[in-house]
C-alpha positions as CSV (number, residue, x, y, z in Angstrom):
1,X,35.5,26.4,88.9
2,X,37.7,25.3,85.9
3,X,36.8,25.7,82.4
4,X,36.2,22.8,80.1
5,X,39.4,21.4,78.5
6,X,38.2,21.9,74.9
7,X,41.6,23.5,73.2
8,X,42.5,19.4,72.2
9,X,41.1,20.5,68.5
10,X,43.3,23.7,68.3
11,X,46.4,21.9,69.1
12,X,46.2,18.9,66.9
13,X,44.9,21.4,64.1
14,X,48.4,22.7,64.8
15,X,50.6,19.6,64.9
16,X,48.9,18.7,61.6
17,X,49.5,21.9,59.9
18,X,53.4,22.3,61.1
19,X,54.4,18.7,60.3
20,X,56.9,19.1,57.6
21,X,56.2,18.5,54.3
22,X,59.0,17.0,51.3
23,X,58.4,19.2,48.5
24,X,56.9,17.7,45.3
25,X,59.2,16.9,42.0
26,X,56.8,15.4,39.5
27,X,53.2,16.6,40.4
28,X,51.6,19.9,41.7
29,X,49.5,19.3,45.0
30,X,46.7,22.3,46.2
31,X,45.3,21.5,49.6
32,X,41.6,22.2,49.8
33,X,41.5,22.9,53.1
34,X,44.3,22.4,56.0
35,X,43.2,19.6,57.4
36,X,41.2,17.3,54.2
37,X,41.6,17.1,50.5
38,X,43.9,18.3,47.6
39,X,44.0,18.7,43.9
40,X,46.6,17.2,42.4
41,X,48.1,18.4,38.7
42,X,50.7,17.5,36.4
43,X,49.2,14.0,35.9
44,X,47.9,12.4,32.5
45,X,46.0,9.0,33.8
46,X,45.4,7.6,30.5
47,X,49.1,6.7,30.4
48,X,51.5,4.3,32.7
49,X,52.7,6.8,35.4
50,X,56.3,6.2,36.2
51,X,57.2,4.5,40.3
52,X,58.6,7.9,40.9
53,X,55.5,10.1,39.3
54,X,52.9,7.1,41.7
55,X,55.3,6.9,45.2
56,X,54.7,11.1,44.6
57,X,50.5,10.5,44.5
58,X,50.8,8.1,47.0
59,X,52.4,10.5,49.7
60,X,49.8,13.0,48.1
61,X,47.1,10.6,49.1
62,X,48.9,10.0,52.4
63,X,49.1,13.2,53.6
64,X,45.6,14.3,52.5
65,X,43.5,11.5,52.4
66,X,41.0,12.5,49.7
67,X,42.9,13.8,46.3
68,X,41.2,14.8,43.0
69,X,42.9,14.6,39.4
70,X,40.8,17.2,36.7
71,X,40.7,16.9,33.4
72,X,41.2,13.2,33.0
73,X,39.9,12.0,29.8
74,X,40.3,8.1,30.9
75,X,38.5,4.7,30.2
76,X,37.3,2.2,32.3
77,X,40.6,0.3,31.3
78,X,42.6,3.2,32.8
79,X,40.4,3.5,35.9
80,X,41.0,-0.2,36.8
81,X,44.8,0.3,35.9
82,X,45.6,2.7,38.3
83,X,43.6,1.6,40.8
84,X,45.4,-1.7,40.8
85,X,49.0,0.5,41.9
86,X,47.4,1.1,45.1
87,X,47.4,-2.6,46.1
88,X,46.7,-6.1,45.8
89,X,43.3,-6.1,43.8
90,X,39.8,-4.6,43.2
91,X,37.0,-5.0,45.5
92,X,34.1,-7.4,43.6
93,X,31.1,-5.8,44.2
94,X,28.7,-8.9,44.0
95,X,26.1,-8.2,46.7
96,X,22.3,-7.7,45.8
97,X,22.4,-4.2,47.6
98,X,25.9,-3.3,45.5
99,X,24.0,-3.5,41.8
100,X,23.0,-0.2,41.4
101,X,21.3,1.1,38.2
102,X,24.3,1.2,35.8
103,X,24.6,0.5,31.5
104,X,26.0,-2.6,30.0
105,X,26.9,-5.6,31.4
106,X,27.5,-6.1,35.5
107,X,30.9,-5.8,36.1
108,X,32.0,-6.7,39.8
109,X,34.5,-4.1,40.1
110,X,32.7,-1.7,38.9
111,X,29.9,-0.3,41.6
112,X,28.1,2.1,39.0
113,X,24.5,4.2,40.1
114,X,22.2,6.7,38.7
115,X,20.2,8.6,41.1
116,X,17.8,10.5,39.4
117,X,14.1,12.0,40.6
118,X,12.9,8.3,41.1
119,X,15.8,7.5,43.1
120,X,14.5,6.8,46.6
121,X,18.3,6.5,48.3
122,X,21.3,7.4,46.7
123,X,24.7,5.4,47.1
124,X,26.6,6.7,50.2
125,X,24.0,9.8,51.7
126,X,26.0,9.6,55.2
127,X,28.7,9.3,56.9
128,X,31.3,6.2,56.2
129,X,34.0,4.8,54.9
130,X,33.4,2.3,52.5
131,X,31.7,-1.0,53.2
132,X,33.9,-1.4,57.0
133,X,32.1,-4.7,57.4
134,X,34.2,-6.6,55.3
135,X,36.9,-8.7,57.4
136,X,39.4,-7.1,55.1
137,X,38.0,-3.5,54.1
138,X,38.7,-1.8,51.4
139,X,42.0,0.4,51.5
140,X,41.2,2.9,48.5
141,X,38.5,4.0,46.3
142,X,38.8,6.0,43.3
143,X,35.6,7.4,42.1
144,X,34.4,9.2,38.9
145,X,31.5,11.3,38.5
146,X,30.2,10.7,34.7
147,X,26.9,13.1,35.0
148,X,26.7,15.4,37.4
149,X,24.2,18.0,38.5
150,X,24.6,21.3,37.4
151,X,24.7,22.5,41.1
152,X,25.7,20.2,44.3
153,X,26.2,16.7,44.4
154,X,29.6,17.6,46.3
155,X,31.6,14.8,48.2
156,X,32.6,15.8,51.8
157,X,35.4,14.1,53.3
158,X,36.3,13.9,56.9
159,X,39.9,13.0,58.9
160,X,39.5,10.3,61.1
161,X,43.4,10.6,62.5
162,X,41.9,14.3,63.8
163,X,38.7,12.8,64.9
164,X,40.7,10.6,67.1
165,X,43.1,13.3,68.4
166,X,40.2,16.1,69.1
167,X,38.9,13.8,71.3
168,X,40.8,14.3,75.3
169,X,42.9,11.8,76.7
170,X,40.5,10.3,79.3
171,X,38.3,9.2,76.5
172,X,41.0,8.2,74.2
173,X,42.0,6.0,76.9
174,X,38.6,4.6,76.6
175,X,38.3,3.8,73.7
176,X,41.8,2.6,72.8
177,X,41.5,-1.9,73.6
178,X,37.4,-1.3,72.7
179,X,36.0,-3.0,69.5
180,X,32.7,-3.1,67.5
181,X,30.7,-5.0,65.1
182,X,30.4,-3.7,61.8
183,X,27.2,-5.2,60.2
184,X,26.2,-4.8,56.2
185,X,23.1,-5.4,56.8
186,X,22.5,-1.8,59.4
187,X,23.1,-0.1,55.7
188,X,22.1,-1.5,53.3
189,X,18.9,-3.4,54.7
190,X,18.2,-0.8,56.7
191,X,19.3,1.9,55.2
192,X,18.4,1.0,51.7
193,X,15.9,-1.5,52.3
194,X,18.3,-4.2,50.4
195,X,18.0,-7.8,50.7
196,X,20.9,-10.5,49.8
197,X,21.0,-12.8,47.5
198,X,18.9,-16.5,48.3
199,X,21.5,-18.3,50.6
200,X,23.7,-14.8,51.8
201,X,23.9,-12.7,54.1
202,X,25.8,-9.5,54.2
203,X,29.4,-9.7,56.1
204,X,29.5,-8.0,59.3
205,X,33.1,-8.1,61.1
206,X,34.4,-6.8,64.3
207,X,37.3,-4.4,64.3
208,X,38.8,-2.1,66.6
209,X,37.0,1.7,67.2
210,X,40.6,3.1,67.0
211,X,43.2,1.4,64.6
212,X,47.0,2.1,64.1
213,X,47.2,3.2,60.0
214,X,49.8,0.6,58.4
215,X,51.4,3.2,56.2
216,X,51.8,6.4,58.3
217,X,51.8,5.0,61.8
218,X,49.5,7.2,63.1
219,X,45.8,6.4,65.1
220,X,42.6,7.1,64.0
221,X,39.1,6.8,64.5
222,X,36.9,4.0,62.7
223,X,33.4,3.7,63.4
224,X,30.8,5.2,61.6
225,X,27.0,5.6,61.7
226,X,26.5,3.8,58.2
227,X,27.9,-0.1,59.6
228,X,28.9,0.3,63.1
229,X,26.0,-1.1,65.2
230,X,27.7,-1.4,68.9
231,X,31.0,-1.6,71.1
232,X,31.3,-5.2,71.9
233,X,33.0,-4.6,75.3
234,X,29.8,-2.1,76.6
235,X,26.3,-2.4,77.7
236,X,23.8,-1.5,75.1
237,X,23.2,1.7,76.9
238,X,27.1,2.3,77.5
239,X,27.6,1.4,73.8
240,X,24.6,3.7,72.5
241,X,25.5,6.6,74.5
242,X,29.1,6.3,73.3
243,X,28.8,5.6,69.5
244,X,26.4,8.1,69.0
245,X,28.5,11.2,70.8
246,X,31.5,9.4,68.3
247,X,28.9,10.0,65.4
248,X,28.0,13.5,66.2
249,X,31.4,14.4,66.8
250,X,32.7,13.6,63.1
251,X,29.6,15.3,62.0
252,X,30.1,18.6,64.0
253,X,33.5,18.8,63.6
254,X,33.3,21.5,60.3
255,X,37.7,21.8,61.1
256,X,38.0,18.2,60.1
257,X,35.7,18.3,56.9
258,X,36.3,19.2,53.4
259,X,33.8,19.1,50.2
260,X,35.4,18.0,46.8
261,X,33.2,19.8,43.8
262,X,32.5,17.9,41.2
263,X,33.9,18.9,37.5
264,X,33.7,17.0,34.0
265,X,36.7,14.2,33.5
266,X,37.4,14.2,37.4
267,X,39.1,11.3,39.5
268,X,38.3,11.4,43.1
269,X,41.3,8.9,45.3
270,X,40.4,8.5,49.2
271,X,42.2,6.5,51.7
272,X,39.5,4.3,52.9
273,X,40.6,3.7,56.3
274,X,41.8,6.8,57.5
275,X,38.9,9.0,56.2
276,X,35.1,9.0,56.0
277,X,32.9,10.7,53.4
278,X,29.4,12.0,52.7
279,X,27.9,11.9,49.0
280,X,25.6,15.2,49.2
281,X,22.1,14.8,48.1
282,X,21.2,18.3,47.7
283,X,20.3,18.4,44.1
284,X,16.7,16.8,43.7
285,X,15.6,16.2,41.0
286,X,18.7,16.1,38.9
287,X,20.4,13.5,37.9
288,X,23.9,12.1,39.3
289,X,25.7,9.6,37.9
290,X,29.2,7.6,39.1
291,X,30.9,4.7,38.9
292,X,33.7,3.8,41.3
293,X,36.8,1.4,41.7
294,X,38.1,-0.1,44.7
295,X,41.0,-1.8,46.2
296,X,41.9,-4.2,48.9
297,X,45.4,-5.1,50.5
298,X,44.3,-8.3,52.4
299,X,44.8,-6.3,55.8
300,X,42.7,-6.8,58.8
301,X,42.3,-3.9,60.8
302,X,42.4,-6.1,64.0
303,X,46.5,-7.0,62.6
304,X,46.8,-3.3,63.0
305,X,46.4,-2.6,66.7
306,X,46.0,-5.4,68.8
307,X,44.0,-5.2,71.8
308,X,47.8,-6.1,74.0
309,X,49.2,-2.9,72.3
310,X,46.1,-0.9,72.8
311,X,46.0,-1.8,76.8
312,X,49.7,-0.8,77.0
C-alpha cells in the first residue's frame, strides 16, 4: 500500500513563494496572501503615471494577479485612462445581459450594476474570469466599488497558474492538447435568465483548458463553471466527470484563494486570464454598487498554446 501522492500543492506553494522577486523603486506592494492579491501604494491615479511608475504596476499585477490601489479619488475619465496602458482598447459591453442597472447614459465600456434587496442575481456570484467566451477575451479588468455594504461584498480571487500545477502530472498530461467550448449563453441565459438582443446570440468560442500566459510564460488553468460547458475532445460523461472535479478543485483549494475587502475610493486590477474571481453575495439586503473597465489585446488564447506544442 502507497499513500496518495497529494504533496503537488505543497511544493508549488513553495516554488511560488521562493521565486525571486526585483525589489520595487516607485511603488510600495503588500501581498495579501502568498499565493493571490496585493495592495499597492505610492500611486495617485488621477494623474499620468510615468512608463517607469506603470512597467512597476504591471510586474505588480504580474506577479500577483489581483492588485488594489486605496484612496483613489478618480473619475470615470481616469478610470478609462489607465485602463487603456494595459493594452490595446476597452471591452464594449453591448450585450442585452451586460446592461445592468446603472445612472446616466449607457456607456459600452462601462459595465455598471446595483444589486440591491430586489436584485434577483448579482453580476459575477461564481467562479470565472471574465466573459471567456469571447474569441479574444478580455486581458484585464479594473473594477471600482462606488457603494458598498457596510459588511461583505468581498471579491475573492483565485490563481489559475497554481490550479494548474496542484494538479499531478498524469492528469496534467491530460489535459494539456484538450480544449472546450466556452458558451455566453450557460451564464447569462442560464445563469441570469438573459436573452440577446433580436438577431444575436451570445459568443461562445473554444479555447484550450490549459494556455501558456503571453507575458510570464508560465501555464495555467482556464475553464470555469460560469462559460465552460464541455471538453470538445471527451464523451459527455468523460467531459462532465472531468470539468466538474476541475470546478471543485478551484473551489476547494482555500491555498490558492484570496478575498480583496472593499474600502471607499478603491481600484481593484486583475489579470483576466491567469486568475478567476468570485463577487461575494453575503450582504442581503444591502446595497452594492460598481462599475468596471475592461481591456482587450486582440490575443487568442488558442495563439498561445497550440495543440502541436501541447502534444509535445
Amino acid at each position: 500500500m502507497s499513500f496518495y501522492r497529494d504533496f503537488n500543492d505543497k511544493l508549488a506553494i513553495e516554488a511560488w513563494t521562493t521565486a525571486r522577486r526585483a525589489p520595487y523603486e516607485t511603488i510600495q506592494v503588500r501581498q495579501l496572501s502568498p499565493t493571490v492579491g496585493a495592495e499597492i501604494g505610492g500611486v495617485d491615479l488621477s494623474k499620468d503615471l510615468s512608463d517607469a511608475q506603470f512597467a512597476e504596476i504591471r510586474r505588480a499585477l504580474d506577479e500577483n494577479l489581483a492588485i488594489v490601489f486605496r484612496d483613489q479619488e478618480i473619475s470615470k475619465e481616469d478610470h478609462k485612462r489607465f485602463a487603456r496602458r494595459f493594452g490595446k482598447g476597452l471591452h464594449r459591453h453591448e450585450l442585452a445581459a451586460t446592461r445592468f442597472r446603472h445612472d446616466g447614459p449607457f456607456d459600452p465600456e462601462f459595465l455598471s450594476w446595483k444589486t440591491d434587496r430586489d436584485s434577483r442575481f448579482t453580476a459575477g456570484d461564481g467562479w470565472h474570469p471574465d466573459v471567456s467566451c469571447d474569441p479574444s477575451p478580455i486581458a484585464v479588468s479594473l473594477l471600482r466599488v462606488t457603494k458598498a455594504p457596510p459588511l461583505g461584498g468581498d471579491t475573492a480571487f483565485a490563481n489559475m497558474y497554481l490550479a494548474y500545477e496542484f494538479l499531478s502530472d498524469p492528469i496534467k498530461q491530460l489535459l494539456d492538447g484538450l480544449t472546450a467550448i466556452h458558451d455566453g449563453s450557460l451564464a447569462w441565459t442560464a445563469g441570469y435568465g438573459a436573452k440577446p438582443d433580436p438577431g444575436k446570440t451570445y459568443p461562445q468560442s473554444e479555447h484550450p483548458v490549459v494556455v501558456m500566459h503571453p507575458r510570464t510564460g508560465r501555464k495555467f488553468l482556464y475553464v470555469n463553471a460560469s462559460f465552460t460547458s464541455h471538453i470538445v475532445q471527451l464523451t459527455r460523461k468523460e467531459s462532465d466527470a472531468l470539468l466538474q472535479f476541475l470546478f471543485r478543485h478551484v473551489e476547494g483549494q482555500l491555498a490558492l484563494q484570496a478575498r480583496v475587502h472593499w474600502q471607499p475610493n478603491s481600484l481593484l486590477v486583475w489579470d483576466n486570464w491567469a486568475s478567476q474571481h468570485h463577487a461575494v453575495w453575503d450582504y442581503y439586503p444591502e446595497e452594492r454598487w460598481g462599475e468596471r473597465v475592461s481591456v482587450v489585446t486582440g490575443e487568442i488564447p488558442q495563439a498561445r498554446l497550440g495543440l502541436s506544442e501541447a502534444a509535445e
